[in-house]
C-alpha positions in Angstrom: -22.5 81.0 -96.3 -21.5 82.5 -99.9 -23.7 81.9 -102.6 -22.2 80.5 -105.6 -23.8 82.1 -108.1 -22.9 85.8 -106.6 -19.7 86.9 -107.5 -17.0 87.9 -104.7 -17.6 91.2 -104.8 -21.0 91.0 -104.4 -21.1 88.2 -101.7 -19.1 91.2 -99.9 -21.6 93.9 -100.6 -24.1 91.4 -99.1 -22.3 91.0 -96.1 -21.5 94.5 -95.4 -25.2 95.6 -95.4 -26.3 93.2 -93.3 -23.0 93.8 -90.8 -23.6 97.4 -90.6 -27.2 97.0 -89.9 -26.4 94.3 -86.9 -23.8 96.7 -85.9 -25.8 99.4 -85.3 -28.6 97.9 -83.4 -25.7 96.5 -81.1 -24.7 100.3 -80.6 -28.3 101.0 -79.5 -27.7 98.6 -76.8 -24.3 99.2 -75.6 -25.5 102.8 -75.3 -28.6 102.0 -73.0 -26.6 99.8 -70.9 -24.0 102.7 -70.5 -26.8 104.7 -70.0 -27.8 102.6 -67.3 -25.0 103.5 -65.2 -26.0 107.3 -65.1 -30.2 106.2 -64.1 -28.7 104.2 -61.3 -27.0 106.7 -60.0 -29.3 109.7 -60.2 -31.3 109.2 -57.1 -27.9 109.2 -55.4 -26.2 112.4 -56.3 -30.3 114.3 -55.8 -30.3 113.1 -52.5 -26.6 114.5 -52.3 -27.7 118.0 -53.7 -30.2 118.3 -51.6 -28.3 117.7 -48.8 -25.8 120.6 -50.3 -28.5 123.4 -51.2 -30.9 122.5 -48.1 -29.1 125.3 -45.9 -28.0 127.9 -49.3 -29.4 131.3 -48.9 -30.3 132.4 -52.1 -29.8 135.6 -51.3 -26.3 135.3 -50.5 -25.5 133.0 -53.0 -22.2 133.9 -55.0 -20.4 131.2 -57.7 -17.6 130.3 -55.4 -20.2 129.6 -52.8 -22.5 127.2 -54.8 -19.5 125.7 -56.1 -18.1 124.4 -52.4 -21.5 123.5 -51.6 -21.2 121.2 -54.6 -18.0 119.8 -54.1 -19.4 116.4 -52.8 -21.9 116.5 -56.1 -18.8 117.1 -58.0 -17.4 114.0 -56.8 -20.4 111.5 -57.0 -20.4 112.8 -61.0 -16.4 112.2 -61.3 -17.0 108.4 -59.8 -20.3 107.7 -62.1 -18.1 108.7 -65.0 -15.5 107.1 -64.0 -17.4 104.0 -64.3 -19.2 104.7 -67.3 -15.5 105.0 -69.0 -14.4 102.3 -67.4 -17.6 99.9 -68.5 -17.5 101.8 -71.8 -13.6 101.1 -72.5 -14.3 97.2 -71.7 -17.3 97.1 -74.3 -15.4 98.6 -77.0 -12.2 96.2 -76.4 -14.9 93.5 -76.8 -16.1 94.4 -80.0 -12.9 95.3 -81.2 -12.1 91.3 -80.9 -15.1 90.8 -82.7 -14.2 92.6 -85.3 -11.2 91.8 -85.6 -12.0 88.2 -86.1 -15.0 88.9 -88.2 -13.4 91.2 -91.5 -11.0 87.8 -92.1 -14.0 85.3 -91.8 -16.1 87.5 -94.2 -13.3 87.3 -96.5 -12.3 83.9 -95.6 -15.8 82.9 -96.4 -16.0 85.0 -99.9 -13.0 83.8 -101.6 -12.2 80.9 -103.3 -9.9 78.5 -102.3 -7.4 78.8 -104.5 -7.4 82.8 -104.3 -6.4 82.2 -101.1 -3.1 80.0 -101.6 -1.9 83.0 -104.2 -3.2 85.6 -101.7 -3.1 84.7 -97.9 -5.3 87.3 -95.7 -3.7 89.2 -93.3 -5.2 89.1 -90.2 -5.6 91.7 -87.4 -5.1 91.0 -84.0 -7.8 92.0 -81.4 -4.7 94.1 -79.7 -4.1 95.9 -82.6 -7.6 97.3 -83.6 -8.3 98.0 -80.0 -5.1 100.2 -80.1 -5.2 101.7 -83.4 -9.1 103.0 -82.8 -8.2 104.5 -79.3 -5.1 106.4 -80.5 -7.3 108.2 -83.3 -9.7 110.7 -82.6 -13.4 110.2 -83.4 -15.4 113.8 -83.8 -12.5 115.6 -82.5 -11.4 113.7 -79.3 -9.9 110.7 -78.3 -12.2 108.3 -75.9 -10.3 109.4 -73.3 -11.1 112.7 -73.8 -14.9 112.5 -74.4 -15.2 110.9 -70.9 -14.0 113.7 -69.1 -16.1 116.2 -71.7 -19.2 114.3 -71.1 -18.5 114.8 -67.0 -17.5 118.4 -67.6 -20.6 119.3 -69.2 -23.0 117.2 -66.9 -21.7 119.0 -63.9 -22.0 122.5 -65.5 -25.2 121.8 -66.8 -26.3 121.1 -63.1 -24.7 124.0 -62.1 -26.3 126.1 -64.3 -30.0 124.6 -63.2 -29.5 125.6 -59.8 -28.6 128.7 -59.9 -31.7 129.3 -62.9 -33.5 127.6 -59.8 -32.9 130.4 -57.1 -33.0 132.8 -59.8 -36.7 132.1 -60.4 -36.9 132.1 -56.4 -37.9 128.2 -56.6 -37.4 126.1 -53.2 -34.6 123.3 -52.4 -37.1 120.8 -53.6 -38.4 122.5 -57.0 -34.7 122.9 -57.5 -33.9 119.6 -57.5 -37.0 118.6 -59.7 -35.2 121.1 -62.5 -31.5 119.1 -62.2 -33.3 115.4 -61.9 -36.8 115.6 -63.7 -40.1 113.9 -62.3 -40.9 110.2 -62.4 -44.0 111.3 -63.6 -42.2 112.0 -67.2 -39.5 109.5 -66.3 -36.8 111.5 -65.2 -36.7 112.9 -68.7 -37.8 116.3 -68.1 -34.7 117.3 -66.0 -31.4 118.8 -66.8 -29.9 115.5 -66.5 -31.7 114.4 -69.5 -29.3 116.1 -71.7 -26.7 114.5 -70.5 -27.9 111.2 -71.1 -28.8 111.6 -74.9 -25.4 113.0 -74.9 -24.0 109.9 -73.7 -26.0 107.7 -76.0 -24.3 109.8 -79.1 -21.2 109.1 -77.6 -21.3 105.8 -77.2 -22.7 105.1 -80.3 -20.4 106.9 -82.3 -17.8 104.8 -80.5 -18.8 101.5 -81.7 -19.2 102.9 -85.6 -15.5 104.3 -84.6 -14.2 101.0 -83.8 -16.0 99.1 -86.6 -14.4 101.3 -89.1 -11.2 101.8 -88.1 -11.6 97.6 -88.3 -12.3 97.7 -91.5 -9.9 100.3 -93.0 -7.0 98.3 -90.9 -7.8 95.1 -92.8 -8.1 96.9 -96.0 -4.9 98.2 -95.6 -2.8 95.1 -94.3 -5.0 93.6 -97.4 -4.3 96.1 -100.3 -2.7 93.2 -102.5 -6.1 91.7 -103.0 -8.2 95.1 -101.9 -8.3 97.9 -104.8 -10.9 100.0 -103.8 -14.0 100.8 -101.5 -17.4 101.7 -101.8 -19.4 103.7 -99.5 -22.8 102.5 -98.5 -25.4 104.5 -96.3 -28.0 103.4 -94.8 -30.8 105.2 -97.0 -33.8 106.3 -94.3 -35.2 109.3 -93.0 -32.6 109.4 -90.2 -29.5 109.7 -92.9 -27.8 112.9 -93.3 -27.2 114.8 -96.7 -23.5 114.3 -95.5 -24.0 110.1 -96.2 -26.8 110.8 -99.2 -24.6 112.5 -101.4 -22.0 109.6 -100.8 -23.8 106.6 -101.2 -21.9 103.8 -103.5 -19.1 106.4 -104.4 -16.2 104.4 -105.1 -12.6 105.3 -103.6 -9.0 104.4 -103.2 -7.8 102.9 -100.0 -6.4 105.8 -98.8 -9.6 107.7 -99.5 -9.0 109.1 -103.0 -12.0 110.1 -105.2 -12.5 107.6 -107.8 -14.7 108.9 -110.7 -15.8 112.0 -109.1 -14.8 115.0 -106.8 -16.3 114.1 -103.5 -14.6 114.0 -100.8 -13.7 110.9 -98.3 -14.0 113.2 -95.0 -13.3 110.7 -92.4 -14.8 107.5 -93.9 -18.4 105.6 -93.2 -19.0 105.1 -89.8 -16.7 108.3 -89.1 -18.2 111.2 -91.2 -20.5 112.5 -88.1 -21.6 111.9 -84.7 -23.9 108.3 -84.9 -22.8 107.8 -88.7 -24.1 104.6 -89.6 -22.5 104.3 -93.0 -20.4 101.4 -93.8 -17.6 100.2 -96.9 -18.1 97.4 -99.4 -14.4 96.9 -100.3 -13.6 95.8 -104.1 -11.6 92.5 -104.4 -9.0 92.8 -107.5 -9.8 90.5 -110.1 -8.0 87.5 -111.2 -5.7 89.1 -113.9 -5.1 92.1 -111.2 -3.9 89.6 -109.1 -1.3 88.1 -111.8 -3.1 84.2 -111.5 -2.7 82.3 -114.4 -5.7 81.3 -116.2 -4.9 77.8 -116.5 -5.2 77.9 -112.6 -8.5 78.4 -112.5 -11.4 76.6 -113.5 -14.4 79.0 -114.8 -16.3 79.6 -112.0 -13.5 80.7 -110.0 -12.6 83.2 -112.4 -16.7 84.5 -112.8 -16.5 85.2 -109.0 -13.0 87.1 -109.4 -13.7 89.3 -112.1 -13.0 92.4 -110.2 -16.5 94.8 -111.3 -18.1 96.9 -108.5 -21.6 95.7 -107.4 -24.7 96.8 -109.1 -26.0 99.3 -107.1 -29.0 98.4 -104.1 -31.1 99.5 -101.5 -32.3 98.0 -98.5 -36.1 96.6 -99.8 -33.9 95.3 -102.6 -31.4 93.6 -100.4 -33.7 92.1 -97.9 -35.9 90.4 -100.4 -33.1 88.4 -102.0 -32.1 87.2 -98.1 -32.4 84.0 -97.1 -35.8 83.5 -94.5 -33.0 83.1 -91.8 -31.8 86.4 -92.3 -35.0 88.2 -92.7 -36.1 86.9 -89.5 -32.9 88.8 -88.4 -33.8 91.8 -90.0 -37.4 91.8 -89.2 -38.7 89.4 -86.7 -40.6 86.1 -86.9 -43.7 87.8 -87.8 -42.7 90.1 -90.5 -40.7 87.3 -92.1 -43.1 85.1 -92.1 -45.8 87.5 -93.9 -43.1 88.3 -96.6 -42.5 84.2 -97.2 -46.1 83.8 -97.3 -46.2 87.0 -99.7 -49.0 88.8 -97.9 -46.9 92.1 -97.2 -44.7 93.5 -98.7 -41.0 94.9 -97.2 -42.2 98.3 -98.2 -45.4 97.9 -95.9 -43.9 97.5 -93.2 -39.8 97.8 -93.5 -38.3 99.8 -90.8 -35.3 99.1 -88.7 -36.7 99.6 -85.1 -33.8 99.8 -83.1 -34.0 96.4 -81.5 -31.5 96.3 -79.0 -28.9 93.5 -79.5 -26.1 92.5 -77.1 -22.7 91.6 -78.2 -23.2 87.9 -77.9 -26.3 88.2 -80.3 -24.2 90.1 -82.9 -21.6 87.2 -83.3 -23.9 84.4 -83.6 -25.6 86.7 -85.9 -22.3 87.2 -87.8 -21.3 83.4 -86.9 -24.5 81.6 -88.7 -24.2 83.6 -91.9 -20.4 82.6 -92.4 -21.2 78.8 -91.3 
């Protein structure tokens, strides 16, 4: 719900911090339930290699050799990719709806009535974001793509562990150990492991994809009441100097320096692999927008006067949340120590990674714009 006594442009600034931090946790999850699919089937395709290598004479082993004896490897890896893309194309054509619907409520929700009668929002259909993020490339390939790269590279980086394997004279079973890991460390000492962080980049980078390309779709549909955006990183030690150096830069809708000479790149949520960056769009105020005065009462034309938000960090922007919202942020506990003023966000402020499904992030986004 807006507070009054913000203007619009800062009831969007609000919004869009707290979106892109609920966003991100989301991606944590959708990338360990992704990465769920390659754990389960694991135990699977070692039992398959060892079947392949049990009878391999290291001795006599040449590359075509290894590669027939890992042709029935090669096609558990094709099928457990195939159903990652498969799982992963269905999460993203979720959240795609979701955000679809969720740019024109945030709006809906920050503008005045009678803003809206001169200025009806344009609004996106799920169809249409879905298709517009999978036809551009995010980090150089389409999703398409990055589902056959990801296979490509497990199955050579299995390849290449069993044949450092015989190298160092190991046995079948030792061999297998190097692809797969030990459940002593979890699995995560294994050549495999690789491939699962890989994944989790992937996938995460996916959902910023789609939640950008969101946004910049309704900015553009919207550019009669949109004049400009503002990028906002996520300021912690995980951000790069790529996002630092950007952080509340203002620019044009189509990416234009405004006020200095650095560059757009691809946009927040785009600039690099697991960019957690996200926009603060700039409302035009009510003379921009040709209404005339004697239209508007004076609160109406407070909210739309058009000025980008003062700037703000995170410690700033949580302690002016409601208690709802911090609970959000930070937990029942947390929340409740801050309310009762015997910590402070700076004592104990970090975002943990909570893992949120995609349910949880719209009534998230649902009870702020009741």
């Amino acid at each position: 719900m807006r507070n009054r006594k913000w203007t619009v442009n800062q009831h969007l600034q609000n919004e869009a911090i707290a979106h892109s931090l609920f966003v991100s946790r989301y991606g944590n999850g959708a990338a360990r339930r992704i990465v769920l699919i390659l754990n389960q089937a694991d135990a699977e395709l070692a039992a398959q290699l060892l079947v392949a290598l049990e009878d391999m004479n290291p001795y006599t082993m040449t590359v075509k050799r290894l590669a027939t004896q890992l042709k029935a490897v090669r096609a558990i890896n094709q099928r457990i990719y195939a159903s990652l893309s498969e799982s992963l194309t269905a999460e993203l054509e979720s959240f795609a709806a979701h955000e679809a619907t969720y740019q024109a409520l945030m709006f809906s929700d920050a503008l005045p009535e009678v803003i809206l009668q001169h200025v009806p929002l344009q609004q996106l259909t799920p169809q249409q974001v879905f298709a517009s993020a999978v036809s551009q490339p995010f980090q150089g390939r389409l999703l398409k793509e990055w589902g056959e790269k990801l296979e490509a590279d497990r199955i050579e980086r299995l390849t290449n562990a069993v044949r450092m394997g015989f190298l160092n004279g190991e046995t079948t079973e030792q061999v297998v150990r190097r692809v797969r890991g030990t459940k002593a460390s979890n699995w995560q000492d294994g050549a495999l492991q690789v491939s699962r962080a890989n994944a989790t980049s992937v996938v995460k980078t996916a959902i910023n994809h789609v939640a950008a390309t969101a946004r910049q779709d309704f900015a553009e549909a919207n550019s009669d009441l949109i004049k400009a955006k503002q990028w906002d990183s996520t300021l912690d030690n995980k951000t790069t100097p790529i996002c630092i150096v950007r952080d509340h830069l203002l620019y044009s809708l189509d990416g234009q320096p405004i006020g200095h000479e650095v560059p757009y790149l691809n946009g927040p949520g785009k600039a690099h692999y697991c960019c957690r960056s996200s926009e603060t769009y700039i409302t035009k105020s009510w003379r921009e927008l040709g209404i005339p005065v004697d239209e508007l009462d004076g609160t109406t034309r407070a909210s739309m006067d058009g000025q980008v938000p003062a700037k703000t960090n995170y410690r700033d922007w949580l302690s002016n949340q409601s208690y709802a919202r911090q609970e959000q942020v930070l937990g029942v506990t947390r929340a409740r120590l801050l309310s009762d003023g015997k910590l402070t966000v700076d004592e104990f402020f970090n975002d943990r990674g909570e893992m949120l499904t995609l349910e949880q992030l719209k009534r998230i986004d649902a009870s702020a714009l009741d």
